[in-house]
RODO-2510 file (C-alpha; in nm, 4 decimals, decimal comma):
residues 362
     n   res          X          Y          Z
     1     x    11,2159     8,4456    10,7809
     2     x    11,5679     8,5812    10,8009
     3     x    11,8292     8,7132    10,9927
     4     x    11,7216     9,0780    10,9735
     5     x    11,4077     8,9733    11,1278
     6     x    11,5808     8,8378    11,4625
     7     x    11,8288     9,1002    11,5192
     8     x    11,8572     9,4961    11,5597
     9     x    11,8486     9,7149    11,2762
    10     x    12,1711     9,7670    11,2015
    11     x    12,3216     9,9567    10,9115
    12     x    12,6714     9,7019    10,9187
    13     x    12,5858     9,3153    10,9423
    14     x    12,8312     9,1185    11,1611
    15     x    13,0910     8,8998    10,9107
    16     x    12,8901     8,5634    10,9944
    17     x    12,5585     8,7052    10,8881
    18     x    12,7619     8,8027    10,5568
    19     x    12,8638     8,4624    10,5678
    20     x    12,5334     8,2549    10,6091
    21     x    12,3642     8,4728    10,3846
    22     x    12,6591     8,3865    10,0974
    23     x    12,6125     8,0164    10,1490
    24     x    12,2299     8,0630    10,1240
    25     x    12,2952     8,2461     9,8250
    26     x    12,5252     8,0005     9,6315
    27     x    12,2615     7,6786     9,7665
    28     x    12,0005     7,8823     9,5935
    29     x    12,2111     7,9271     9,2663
    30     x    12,2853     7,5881     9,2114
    31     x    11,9592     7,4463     9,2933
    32     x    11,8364     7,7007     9,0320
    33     x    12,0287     7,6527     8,7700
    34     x    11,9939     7,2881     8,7733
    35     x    11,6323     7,3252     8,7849
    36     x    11,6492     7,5447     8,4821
    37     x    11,8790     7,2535     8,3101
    38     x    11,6294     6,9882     8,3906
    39     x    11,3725     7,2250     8,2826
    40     x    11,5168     7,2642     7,9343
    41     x    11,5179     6,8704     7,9153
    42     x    11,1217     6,8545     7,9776
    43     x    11,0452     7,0764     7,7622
    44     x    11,2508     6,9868     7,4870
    45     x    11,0614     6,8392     7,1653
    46     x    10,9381     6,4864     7,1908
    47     x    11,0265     6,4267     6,8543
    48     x    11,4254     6,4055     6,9366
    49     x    11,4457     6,0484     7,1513
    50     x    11,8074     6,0770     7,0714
    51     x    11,8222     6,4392     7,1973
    52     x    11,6548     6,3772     7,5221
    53     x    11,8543     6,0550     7,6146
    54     x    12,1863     6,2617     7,5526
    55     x    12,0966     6,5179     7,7929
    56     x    11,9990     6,2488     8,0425
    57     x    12,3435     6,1083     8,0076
    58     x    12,4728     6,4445     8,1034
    59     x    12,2781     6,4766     8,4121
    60     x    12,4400     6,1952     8,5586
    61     x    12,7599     6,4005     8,5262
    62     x    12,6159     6,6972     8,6586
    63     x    12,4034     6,5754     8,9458
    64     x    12,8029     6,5571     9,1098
    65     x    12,8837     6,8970     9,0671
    66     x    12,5922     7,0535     9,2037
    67     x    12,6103     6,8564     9,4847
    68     x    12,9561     6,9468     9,5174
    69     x    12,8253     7,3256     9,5879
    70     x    12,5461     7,2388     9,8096
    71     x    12,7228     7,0031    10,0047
    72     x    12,9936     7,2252    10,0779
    73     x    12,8021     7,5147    10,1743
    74     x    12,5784     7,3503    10,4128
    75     x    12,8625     7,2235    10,5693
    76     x    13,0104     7,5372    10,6174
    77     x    12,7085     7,6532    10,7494
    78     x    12,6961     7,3924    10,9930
    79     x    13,0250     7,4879    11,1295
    80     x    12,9186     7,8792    11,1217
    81     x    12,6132     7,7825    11,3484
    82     x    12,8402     7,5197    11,5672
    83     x    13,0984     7,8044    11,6453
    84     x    12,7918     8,1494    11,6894
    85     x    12,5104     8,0293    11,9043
    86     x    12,3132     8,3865    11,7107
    87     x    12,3493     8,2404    11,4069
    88     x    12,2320     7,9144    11,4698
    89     x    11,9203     8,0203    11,7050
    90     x    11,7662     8,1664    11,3751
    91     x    11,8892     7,9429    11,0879
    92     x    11,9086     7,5987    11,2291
    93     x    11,5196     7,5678    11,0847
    94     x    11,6650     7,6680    10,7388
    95     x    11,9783     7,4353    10,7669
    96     x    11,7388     7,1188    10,8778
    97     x    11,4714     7,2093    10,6064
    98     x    11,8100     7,2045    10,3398
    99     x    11,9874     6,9379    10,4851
   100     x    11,6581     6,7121    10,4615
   101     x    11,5254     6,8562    10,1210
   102     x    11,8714     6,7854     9,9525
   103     x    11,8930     6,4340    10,1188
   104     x    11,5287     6,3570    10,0035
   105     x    11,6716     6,4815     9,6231
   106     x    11,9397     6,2395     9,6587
   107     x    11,7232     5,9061     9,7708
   108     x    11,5121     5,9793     9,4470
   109     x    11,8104     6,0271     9,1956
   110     x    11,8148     5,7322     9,0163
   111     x    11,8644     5,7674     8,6103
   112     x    11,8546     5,5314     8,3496
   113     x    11,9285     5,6464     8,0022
   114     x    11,8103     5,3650     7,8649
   115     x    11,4707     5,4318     8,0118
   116     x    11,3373     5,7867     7,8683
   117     x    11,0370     5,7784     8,0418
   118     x    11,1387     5,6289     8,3692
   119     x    11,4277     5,8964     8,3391
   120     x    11,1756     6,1720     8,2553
   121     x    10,9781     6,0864     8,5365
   122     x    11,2782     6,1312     8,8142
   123     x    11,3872     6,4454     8,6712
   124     x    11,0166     6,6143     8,7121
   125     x    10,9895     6,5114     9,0543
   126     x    11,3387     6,6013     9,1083
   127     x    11,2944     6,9447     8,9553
   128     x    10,9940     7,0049     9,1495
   129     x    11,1777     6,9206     9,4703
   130     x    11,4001     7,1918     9,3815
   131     x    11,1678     7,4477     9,4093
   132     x    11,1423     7,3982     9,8186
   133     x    11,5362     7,4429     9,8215
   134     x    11,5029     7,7649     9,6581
   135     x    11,2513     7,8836     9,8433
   136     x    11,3985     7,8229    10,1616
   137     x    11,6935     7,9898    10,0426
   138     x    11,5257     8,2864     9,9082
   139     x    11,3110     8,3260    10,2263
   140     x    11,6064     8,3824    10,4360
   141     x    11,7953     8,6212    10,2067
   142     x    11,5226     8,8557    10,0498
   143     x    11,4812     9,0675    10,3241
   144     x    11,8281     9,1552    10,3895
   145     x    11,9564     9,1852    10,0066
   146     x    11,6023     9,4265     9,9977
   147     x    11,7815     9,6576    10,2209
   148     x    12,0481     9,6613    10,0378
   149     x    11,8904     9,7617     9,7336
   150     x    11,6299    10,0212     9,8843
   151     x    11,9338    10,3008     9,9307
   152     x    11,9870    10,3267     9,5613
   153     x    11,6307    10,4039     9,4766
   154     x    11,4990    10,7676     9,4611
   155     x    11,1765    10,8612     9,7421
   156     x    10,8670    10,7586     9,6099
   157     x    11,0637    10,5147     9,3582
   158     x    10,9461    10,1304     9,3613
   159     x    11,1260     9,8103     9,3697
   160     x    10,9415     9,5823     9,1393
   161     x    11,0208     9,2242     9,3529
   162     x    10,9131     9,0231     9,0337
   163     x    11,1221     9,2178     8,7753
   164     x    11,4262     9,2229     9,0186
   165     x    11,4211     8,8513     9,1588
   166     x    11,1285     8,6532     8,9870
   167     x    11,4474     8,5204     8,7770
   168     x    11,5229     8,3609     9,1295
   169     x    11,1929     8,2795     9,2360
   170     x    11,0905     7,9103     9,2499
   171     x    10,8803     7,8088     8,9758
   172     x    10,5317     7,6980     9,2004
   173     x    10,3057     8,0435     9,1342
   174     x    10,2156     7,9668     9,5418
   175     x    10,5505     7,9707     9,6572
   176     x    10,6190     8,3031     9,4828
   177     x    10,3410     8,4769     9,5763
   178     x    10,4328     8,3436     9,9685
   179     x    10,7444     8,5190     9,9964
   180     x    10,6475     8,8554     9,8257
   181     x    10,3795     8,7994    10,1478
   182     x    10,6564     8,6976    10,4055
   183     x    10,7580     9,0503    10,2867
   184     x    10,5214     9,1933    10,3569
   185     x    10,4279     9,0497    10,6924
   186     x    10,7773     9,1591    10,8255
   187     x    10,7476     9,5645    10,7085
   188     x    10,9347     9,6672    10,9990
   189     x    11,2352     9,5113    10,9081
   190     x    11,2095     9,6818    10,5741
   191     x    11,4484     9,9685    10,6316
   192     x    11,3442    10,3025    10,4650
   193     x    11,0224    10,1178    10,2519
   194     x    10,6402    10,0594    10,2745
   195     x    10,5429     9,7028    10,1039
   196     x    10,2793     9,6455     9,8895
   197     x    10,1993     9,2947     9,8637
   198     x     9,8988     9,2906     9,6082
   199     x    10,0931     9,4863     9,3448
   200     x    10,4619     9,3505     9,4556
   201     x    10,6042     9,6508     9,4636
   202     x    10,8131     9,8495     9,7585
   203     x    10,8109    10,1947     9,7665
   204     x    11,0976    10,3813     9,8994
   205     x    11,0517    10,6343    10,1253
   206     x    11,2020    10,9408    10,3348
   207     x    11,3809    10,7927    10,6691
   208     x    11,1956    11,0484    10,9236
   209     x    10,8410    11,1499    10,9350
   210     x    10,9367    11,5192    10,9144
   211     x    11,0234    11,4662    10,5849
   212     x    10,7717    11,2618    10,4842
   213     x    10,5049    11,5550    10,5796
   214     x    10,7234    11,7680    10,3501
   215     x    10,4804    11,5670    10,0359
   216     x    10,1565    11,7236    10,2671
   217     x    10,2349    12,0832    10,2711
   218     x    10,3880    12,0089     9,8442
   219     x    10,0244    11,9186     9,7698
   220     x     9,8795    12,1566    10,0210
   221     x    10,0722    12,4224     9,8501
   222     x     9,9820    12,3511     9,5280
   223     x     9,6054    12,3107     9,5652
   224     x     9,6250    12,6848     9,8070
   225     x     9,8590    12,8344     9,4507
   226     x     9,5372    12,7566     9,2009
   227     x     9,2973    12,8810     9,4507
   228     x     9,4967    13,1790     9,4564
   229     x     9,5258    13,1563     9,0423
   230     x     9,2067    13,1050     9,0292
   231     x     9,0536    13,3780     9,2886
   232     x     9,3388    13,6369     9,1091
   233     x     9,2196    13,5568     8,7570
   234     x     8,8901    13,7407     8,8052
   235     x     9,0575    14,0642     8,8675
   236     x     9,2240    14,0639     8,4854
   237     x     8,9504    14,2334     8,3199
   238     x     9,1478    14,5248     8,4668
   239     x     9,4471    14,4846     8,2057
   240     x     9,2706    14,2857     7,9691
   241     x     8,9927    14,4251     7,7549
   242     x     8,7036    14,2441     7,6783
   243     x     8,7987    13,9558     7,9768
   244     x     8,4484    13,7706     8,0552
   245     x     8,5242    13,7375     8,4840
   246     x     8,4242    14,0445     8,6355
   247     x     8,6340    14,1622     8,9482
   248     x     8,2848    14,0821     9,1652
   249     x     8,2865    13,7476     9,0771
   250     x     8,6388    13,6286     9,2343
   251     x     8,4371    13,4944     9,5465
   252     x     8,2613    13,2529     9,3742
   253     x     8,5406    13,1870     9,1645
   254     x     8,6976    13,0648     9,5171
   255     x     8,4732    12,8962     9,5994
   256     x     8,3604    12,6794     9,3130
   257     x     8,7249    12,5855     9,3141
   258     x     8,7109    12,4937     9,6962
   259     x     8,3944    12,2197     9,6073
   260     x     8,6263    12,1108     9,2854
   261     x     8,8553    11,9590     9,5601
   262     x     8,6363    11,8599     9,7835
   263     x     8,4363    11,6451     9,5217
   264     x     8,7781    11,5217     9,4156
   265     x     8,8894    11,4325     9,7627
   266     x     8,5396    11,2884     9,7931
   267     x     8,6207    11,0527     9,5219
   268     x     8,9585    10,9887     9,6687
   269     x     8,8077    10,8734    10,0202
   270     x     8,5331    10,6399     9,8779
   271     x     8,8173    10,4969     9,6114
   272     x     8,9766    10,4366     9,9659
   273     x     8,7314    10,2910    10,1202
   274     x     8,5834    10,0406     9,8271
   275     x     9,0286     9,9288     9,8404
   276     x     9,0546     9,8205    10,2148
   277     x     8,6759     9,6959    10,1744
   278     x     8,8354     9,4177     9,9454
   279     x     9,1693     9,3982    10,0770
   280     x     9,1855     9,0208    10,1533
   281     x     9,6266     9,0482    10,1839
   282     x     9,8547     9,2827    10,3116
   283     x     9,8041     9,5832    10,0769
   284     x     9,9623     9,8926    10,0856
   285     x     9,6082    10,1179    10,0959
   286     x     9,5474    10,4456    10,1484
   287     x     9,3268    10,4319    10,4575
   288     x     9,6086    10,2588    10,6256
   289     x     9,8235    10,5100    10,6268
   290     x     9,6946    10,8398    10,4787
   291     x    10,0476    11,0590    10,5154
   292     x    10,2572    10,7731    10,4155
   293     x    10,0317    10,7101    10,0682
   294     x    10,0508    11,0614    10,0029
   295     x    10,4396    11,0326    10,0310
   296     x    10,4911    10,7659     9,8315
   297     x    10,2529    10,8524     9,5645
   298     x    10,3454    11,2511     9,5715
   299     x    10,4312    11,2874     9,2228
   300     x    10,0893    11,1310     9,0490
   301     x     9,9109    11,2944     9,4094
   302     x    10,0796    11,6600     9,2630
   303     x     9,9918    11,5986     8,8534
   304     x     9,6321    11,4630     8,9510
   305     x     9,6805    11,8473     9,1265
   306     x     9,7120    12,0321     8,8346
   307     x     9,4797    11,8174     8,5805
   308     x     9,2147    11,9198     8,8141
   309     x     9,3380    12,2761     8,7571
   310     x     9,3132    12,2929     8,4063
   311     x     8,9818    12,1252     8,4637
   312     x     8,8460    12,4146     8,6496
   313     x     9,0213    12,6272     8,3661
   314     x     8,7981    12,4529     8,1245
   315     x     8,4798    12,4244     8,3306
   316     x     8,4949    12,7848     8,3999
   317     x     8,5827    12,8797     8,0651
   318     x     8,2972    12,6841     7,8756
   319     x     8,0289    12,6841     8,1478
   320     x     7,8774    13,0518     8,2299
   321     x     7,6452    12,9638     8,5262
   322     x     7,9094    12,6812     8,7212
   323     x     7,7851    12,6731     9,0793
   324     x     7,9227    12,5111     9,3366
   325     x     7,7280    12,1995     9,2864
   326     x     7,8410    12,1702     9,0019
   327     x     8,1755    12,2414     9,0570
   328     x     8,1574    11,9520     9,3185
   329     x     8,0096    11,6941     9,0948
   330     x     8,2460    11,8061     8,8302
   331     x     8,5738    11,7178     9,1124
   332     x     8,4089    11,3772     9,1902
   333     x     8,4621    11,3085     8,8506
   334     x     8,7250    11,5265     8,7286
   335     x     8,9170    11,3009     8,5127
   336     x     8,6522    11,2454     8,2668
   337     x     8,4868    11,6031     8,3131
   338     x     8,8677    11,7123     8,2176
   339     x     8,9253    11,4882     7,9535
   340     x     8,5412    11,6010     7,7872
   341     x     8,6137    11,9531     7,7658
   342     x     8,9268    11,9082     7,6782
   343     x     8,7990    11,7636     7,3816
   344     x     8,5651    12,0300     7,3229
   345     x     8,8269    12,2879     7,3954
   346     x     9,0765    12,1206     7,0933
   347     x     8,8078    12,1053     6,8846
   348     x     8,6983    12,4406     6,9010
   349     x     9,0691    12,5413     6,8000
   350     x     9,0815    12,3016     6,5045
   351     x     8,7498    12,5133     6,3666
   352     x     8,9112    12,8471     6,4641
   353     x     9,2727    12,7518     6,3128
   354     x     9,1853    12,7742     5,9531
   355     x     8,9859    13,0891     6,0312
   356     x     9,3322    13,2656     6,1643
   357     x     9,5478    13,1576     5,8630
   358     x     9,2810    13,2592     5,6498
   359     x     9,2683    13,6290     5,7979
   360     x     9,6597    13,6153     5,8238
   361     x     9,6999    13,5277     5,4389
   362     x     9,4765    13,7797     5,3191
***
């Protein structure tokens, strides 16, 4: 697909990869903005003949000066791969596929103003043929100008391929979707990012696993802290009158909190499972790569953390006999078991609001 993909990971590309890379790049640029020209000309409003044949007539002018670009850059990339055997082991495919697809543009480029349809015609099927010369271009660049990017993200921070290049992409929805997969395919020559095809995002993350386990023991931590909260809460009766936990009960406090995160992690695991089940493309999921997910996804991981806290805030709060059944088929579904007595729990403040100003007023 690229360059990258051939050669050793290096931080500093030699000057000729620089240089192929910048001749792909200016191919692709031309080819794309004259497909976006003869774009604007198809899908300009059938009711202006006159309108349509004048931008024909400019075409004919233009056709020149993008060839102009392309021509001079694949020649300069044939004398790059002439002069570095490297270079041309891995790009002569790209040059050929170029070379031909810009040939095959020029046998069909025949215009006749006079002719709006005829003329209309050519410049579809030249516009489509476009789309192959950006492709190829793309599919030898993305890779490397990926790596470039991936530095200036934060860990755990995504690079949204269609919001960054879908400007670039070709216009056929199969040709797009095939290099966010060529991405994909290639992960190890992603440097310092995990790619999720079926969402088109790449996640940045930590360059050694040592660091990446640091987003284990963050979770970890957190989870062992509201035990710890929660085990510690039954013991405030001692400073605070009239507290409904009695000091006896901080066992079961414990341990209705321990099945809280097992049925969450339950839920998490068959979530899991029912993913790679219908994974039918290379998808970042979490049973691929359980420490890696976690890393990536450590923030949400560490907020889905404490909702299920204040969940078990609220469950212990407003149910009296919670067991630890129930405090495991409350985590398997702790978002909605949250979000209903959290409701309840606003709603019982609402009634007792009016109550307090009352009493403070008289």
């Amino acid at each position: 697909m690229s360059a990258a993909s051939q050669q050793s990971l290096e931080q500093e590309r030699p000057d000729n990869d620089r240089a192929v890379f910048g001749f792909f790049n200016a191919i692709q640029a031309a080819a794309h903005q004259w497909q976006t020209e003869l774009t604007g000309i198809l899908d300009a409003p059938p009711n202006t003949p006159d309108g349509k044949q004048s931008m024909i007539t400019e075409q004919r002018k233009r056709k020149p000066q993008i060839d102009a670009v392309v021509s001079d850059s694949l020649g300069s990339l044939k004398q790059i791969f002439r002069l570095d055997v490297k270079e041309h082991e891995w790009g002569a495919g790209a040059l050929v596929e170029l070379d031909l697809g810009w040939k095959d543009i020029e046998n069909h480029w025949t215009l006749d103003a006079d002719n709006t349809e005829t003329a209309l015609d050519t410049i579809r099927k030249i516009r489509d043929k476009l789309d192959e010369i950006v492709y190829t271009c793309i599919s030898n660049t993305l890779t490397p100008d990926i790596n470039d990017r991936l530095p200036n993200l934060e860990i755990g921070q995504a690079l949204d391929l269609e919001f960054v290049y879908g400007d670039d992409f070709p216009r056929d929805p199969k040709l797009r979707q095939r290099l966010v997969l060529e991405v994909a395919q290639e992960q190890a020559v992603i440097q310092g990012g995990i790619v999720d095809a079926g969402s088109g995002l790449i996640y940045r993350i930590a360059p050694t696993a040592r660091e990446r386990r640091k987003s284990l023991w963050h979770v970890a931590g957190l989870i062992v802290l509201g035990g710890v909260l929660a085990a510690g809460s039954a013991f405030l009766g001692n400073w605070v009158p009239s507290w409904p936990i009695q000091a006896t009960q901080w066992s079961a406090l414990l341990m209705n909190y321990a099945f809280l995160f097992v049925g969450a992690g339950g839920h998490t695991v068959i979530d899991a499972l029912k993913q790679k089940r219908a994974q039918t493309k290379p998808t970042f999921v979490a049973m691929d790569n359980w420490m890696l997910w976690l890393h990536v996804h450590e923030m949400p991981v560490l907020y889905s953390v404490l909702w299920a806290d204040l969940g078990f805030i609220l469950l212990t709060a407003m149910v009296h006999d919670l067991d630890w059944r129930g405090a495991f088929a409350a985590g398997y579904s702790i978002d909605s078991v949250t979000d209903l007595f959290l409701g309840r729990f606003e709603s019982l403040v609402g009634k007792a609001t009016p109550q307090i100003k009352g009493a403070a007023s008289s």
